[in-house]
C-alpha positions as CSV (number, residue, x, y, z in Angstrom):
1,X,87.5,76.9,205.0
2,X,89.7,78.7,207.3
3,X,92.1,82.5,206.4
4,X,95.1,80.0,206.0
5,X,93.6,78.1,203.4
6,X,91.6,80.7,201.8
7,X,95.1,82.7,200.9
8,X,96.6,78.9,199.5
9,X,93.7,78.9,197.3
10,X,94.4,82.3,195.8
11,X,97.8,81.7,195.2
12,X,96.3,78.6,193.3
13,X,93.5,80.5,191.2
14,X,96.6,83.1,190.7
15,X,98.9,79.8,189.0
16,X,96.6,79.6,185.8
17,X,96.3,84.2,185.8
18,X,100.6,84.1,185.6
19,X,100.7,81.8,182.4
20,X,98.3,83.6,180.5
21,X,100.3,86.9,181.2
22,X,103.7,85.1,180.5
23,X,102.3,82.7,177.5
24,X,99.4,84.6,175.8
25,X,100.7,87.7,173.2
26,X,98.6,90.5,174.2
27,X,100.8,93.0,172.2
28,X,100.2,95.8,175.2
29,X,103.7,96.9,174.5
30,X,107.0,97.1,176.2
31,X,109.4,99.2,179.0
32,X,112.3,100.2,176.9
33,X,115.8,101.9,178.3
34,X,118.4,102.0,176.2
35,X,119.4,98.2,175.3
36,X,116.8,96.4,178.0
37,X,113.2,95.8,177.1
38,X,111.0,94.5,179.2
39,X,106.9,93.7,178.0
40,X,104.0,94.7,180.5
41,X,102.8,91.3,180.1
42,X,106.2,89.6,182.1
43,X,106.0,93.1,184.7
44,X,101.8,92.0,185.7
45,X,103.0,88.6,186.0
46,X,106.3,89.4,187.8
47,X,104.0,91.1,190.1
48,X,101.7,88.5,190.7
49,X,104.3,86.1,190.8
50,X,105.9,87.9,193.9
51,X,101.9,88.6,195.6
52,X,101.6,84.8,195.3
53,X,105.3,83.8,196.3
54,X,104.4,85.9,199.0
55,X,101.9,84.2,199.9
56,X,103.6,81.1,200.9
57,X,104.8,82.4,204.6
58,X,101.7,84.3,205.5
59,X,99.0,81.3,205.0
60,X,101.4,79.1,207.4
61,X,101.9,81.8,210.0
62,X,98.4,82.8,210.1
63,X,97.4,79.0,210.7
64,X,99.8,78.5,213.4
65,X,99.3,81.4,215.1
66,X,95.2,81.3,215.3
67,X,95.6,77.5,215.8
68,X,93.4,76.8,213.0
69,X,96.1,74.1,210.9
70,X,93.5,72.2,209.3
71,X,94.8,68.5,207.3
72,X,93.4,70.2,204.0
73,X,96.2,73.5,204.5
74,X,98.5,70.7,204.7
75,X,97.6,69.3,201.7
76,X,97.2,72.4,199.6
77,X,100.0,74.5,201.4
78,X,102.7,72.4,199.6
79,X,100.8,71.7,196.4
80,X,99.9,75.5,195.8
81,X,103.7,76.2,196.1
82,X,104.8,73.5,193.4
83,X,101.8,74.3,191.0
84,X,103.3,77.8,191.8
85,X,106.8,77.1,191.1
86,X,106.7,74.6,188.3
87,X,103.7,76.3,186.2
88,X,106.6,80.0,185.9
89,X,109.3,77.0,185.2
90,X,107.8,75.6,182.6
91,X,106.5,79.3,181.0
92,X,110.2,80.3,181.6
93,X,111.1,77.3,179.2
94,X,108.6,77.9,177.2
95,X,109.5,81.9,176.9
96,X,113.5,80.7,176.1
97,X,114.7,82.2,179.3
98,X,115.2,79.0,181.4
99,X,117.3,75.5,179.9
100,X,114.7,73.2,180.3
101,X,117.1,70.5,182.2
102,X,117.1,73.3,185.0
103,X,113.3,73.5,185.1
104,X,113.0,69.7,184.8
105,X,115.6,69.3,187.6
106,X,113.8,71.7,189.7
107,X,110.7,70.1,189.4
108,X,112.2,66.7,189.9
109,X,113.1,66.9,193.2
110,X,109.9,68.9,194.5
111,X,108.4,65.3,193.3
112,X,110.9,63.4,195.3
113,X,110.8,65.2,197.8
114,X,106.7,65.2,198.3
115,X,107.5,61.5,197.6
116,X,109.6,61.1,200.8
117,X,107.3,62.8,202.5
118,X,104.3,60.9,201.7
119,X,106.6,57.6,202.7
120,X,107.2,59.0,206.0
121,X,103.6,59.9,206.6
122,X,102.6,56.9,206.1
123,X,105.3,55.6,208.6
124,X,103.3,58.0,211.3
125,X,106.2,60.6,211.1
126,X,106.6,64.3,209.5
127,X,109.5,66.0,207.6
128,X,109.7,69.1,208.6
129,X,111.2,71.8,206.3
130,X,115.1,71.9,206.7
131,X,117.4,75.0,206.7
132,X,118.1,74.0,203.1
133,X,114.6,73.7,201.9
134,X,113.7,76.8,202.9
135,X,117.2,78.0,201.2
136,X,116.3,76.4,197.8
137,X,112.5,78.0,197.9
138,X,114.3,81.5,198.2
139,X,117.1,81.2,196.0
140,X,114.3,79.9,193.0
141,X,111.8,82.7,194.0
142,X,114.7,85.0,193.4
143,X,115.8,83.5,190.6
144,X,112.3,83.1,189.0
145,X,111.8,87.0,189.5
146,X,115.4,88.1,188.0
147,X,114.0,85.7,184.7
148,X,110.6,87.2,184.3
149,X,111.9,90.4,184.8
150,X,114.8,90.4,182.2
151,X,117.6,90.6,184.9
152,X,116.2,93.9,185.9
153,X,118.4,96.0,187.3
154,X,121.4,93.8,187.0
155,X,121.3,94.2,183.1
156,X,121.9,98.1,183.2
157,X,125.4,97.5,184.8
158,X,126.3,94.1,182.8
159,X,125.8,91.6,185.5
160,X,124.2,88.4,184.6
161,X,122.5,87.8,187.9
162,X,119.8,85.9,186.5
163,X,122.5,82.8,185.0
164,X,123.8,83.4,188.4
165,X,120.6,82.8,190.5
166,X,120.3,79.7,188.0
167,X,123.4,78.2,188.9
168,X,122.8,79.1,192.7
169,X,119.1,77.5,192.3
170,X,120.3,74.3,191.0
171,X,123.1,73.9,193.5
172,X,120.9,74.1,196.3
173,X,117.8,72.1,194.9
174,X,120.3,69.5,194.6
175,X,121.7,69.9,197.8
176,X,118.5,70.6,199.5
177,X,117.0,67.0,197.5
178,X,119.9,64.9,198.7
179,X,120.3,66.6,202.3
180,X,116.7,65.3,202.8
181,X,117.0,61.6,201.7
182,X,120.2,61.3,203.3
183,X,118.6,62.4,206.5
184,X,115.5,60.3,206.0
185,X,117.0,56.9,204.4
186,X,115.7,54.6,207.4
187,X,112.2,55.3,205.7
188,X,113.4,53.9,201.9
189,X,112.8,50.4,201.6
190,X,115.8,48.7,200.6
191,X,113.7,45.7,199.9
């Protein structure tokens, strides 16, 4: 148990920590300015949303730079980053601030995706991440931190940032989802 995978697991333990913020009332009050009201709940798990989101780049980066990429990084690496991603998604739904055909969209194609991925593993090859994935994991993180933190500071001047960061996030999911099996269709059998 390498540094690399060490920080993956903590952004795992911190998965199960940001639902209970986002899902459990602790009636610890709110933020209020004028017309935008924020709890302290969604701020603690906005922050520990963004500690774990961040993460993501430093686990990899430490691994490849000591040498020490272990088969077990590789396997929790990408699963601490959908646990990550779909556990806020779902909350989101769950909280009314995310349509659930977004989240459900979102998480479809990180299970495609991993799907394809597995296929070509087992054809002795690796996808790497494209331009796009790494696209689509920024515009969600960004879009996942406008929702938990009501839009903040886009509400104060009227700008619906967070519906925009939606829109953006689902463009590019899709994109980055069909950019990857277009790229890879010699490994679906057609069978």
């Amino acid at each position: 148990m390498n540094l690399a995978n060490k920080i993956t697991l903590v952004r795992i333990i911190l998965v199960p920590i940001i639902m209970v913020f986002l899902l459990v009332n602790m009636n610890v009050g709110s933020v209020v300015f004028d017309d935008y009201s924020i709890t302290y709940n969604q701020i603690i798990a906005a922050i520990i949303f963004i500690v774990a989101a961040s993460t993501d780049g430093l686990d990899g980066y430490i691994a490849r730079k000591n040498k020490i990429v272990t088969n077990l990084g590789k396997l929790l690496d990408p699963l601490a980053d959908k646990l990550l991603v779909a556990a806020v998604l779902i909350s989101l739904v769950e909280m009314d601030k995310l349509a659930g055909w977004i989240a459900i969209l979102i998480i479809s194609r990180e299970f495609a995706v991993t799907g394809l991925r597995q296929i070509a593993l087992l054809e002795g090859s690796v996808m790497a991440a494209s331009k796009w994935g790494k696209w689509k994991t920024a515009v969600q993180i960004t879009m996942i931190i406008s929702l938990l933190l009501n839009n903040f500071p886009f509400a104060f001047i009227s700008v619906p940032f967070d519906l925009i960061a939606s829109w953006v996030a689902v463009a590019i999911t899709l994109y980055s989802g069909i950019d990857y099996f277009v790229k890879n269709k010699h490994l679906i059998p057609v069978e």
